[in-house]
C-alpha positions as CSV (number, residue, x, y, z in Angstrom):
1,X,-38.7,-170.0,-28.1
2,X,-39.3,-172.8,-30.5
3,X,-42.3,-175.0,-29.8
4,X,-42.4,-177.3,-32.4
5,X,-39.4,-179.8,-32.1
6,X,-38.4,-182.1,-35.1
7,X,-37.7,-185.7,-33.9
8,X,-35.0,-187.5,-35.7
9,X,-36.2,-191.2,-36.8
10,X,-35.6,-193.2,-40.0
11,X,-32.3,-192.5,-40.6
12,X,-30.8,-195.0,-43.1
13,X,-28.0,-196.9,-42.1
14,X,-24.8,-198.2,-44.4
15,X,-26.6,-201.1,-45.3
16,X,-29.7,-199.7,-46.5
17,X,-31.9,-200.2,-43.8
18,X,-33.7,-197.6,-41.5
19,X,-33.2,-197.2,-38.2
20,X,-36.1,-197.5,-35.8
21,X,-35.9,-196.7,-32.4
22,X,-33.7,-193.9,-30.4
23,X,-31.2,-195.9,-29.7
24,X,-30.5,-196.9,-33.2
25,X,-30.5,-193.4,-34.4
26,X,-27.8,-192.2,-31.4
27,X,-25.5,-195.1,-33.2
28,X,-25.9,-194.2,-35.9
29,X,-25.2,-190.3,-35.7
30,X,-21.9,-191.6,-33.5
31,X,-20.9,-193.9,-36.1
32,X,-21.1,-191.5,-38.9
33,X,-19.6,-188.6,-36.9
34,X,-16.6,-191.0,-36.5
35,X,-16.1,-191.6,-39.9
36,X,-15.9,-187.9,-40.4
37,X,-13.2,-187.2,-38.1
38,X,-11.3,-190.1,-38.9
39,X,-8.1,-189.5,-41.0
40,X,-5.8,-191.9,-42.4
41,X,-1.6,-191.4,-42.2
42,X,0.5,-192.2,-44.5
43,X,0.5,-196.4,-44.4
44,X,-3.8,-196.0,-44.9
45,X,-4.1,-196.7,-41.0
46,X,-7.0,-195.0,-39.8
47,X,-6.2,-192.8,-36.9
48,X,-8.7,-190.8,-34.4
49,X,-8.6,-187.1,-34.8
50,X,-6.9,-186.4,-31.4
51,X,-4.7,-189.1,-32.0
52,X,-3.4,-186.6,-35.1
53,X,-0.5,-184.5,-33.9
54,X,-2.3,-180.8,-33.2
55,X,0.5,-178.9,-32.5
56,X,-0.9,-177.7,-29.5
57,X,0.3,-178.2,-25.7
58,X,-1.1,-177.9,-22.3
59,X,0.2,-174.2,-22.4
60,X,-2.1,-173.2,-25.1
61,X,-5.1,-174.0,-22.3
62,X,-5.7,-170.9,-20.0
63,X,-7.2,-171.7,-17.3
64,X,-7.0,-168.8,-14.9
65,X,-9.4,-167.3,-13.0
66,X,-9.0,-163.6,-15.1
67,X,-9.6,-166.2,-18.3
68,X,-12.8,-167.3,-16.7
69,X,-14.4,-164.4,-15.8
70,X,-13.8,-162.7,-18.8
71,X,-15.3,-165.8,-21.0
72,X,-17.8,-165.3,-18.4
73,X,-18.6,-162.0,-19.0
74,X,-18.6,-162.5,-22.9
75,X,-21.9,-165.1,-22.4
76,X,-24.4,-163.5,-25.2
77,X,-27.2,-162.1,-23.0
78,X,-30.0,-163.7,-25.6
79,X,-29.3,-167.1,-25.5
80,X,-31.5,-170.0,-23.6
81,X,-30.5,-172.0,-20.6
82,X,-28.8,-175.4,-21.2
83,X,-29.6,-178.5,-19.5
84,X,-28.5,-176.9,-16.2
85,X,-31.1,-174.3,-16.2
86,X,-29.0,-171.6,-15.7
87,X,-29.8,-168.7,-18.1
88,X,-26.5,-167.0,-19.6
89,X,-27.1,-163.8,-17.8
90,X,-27.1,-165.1,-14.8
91,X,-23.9,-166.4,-14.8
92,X,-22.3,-163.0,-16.5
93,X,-24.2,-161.4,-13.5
94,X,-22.3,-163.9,-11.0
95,X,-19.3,-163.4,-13.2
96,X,-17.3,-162.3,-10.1
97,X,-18.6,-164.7,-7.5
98,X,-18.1,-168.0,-9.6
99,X,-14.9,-167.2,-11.6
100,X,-12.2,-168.5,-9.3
101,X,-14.3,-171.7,-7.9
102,X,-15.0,-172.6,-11.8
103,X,-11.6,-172.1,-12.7
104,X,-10.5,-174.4,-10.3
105,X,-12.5,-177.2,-11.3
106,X,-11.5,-176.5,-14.9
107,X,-8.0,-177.0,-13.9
108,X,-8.8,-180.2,-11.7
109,X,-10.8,-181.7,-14.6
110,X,-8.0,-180.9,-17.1
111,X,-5.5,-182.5,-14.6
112,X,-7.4,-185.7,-14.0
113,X,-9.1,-186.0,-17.4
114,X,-12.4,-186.3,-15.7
115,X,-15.4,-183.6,-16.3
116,X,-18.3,-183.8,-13.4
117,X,-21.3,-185.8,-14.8
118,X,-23.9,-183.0,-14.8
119,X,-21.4,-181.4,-17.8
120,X,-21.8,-184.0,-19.6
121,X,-25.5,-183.9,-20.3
122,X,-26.6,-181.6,-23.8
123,X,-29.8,-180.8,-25.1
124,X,-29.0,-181.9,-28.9
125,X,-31.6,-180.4,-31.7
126,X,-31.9,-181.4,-35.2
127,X,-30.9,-178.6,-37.6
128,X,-32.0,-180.1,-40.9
129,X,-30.4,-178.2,-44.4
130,X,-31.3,-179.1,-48.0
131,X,-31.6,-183.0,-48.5
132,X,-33.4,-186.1,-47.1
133,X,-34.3,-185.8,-43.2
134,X,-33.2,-189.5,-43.4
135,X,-29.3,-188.9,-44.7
136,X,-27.8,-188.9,-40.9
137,X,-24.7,-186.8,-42.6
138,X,-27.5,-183.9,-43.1
C-alpha cells in the first residue's frame, strides 16, 4: 500500500505557461492525450483514433456469460480495490453468482452505447519516468 501520493501540478502548457489549479492540469493531460491518438489520412485531415478503420466488428466483442466468468475468474488475487471498493478476490470468489447479471449489462451498455455512471469513475495515479515532473507527456 503506497502512502505517499505524488500530486500532479505545474505542468507546462503549449504556450509556455504552467498550469495552476486541478482543473488546468485535467485539460491539459486531455489535450495532450488527444494529440497522441490523433492521426492524419492521406489529405493531412486529422482524424480521431476510433474514427480510423480498426478492422474489427461487433463479433470480435464476446460478451457471454462463460466470457465473463472466466475474465472473472482470471482477476489477479493481489491487486487493490478500485473506486468501487470491491477487492479483486471478491469478485473471482462471486465469479459464479455475478457472471450472467454482469454479462447482461455489458451487452445492454454495448447495445445502447451507454456505461452506468459509477463505471465511469477511476482512481488515476501519477507514474513519473525519467524527465521533468512538469512535461504532461511524461
Amino acid at each position: 500500500m503506497q502512502t505517499v501520493k505524488d500530486v500532479v501540478v505545474g505542468l507546462k502548457k503549449e504556450d509556455g505557461e504552467f498550469t495552476a489549479t486541478d482543473e488546468e492540469v485535467a485539460d491539459e493531460l486531455a489535450s495532450c492525450f488527444q494529440r497522441m491518438f490523433t492521426k492524419e489520412n492521406e489529405n493531412g485531415i486529422q482524424q480521431e483514433e476510433e474514427d480510423v478503420d480498426s478492422g474489427w466488428t461487433d463479433n470480435c466483442i464476446d460478451l457471454s456469460t462463460e466470457s465473463v466468468l472466466k475474465k472473472l475468474q482470471q482477476l489477479p488475487k493481489d491487486k487493490a480495490p478500485g473506486p468501487d471498493g470491491l477487492h479483486p478476490m471478491l469478485l473471482r470468489m462471486c465469479a459464479m453468482a455475478i457472471a450472467e447479471p454482469l454479462a447482461l449489462i455489458f451487452k445492454r451498455s454495448f447495445e445502447t452505447g451507454l456505461v452506468p455512471s459509477d463505471w465511469q469513475v477511476a482512481d488515476i495515479v501519477p507514474i513519473f519516468k525519467k524527465g521533468a515532473k512538469n512535461d504532461p507527456t511524461n
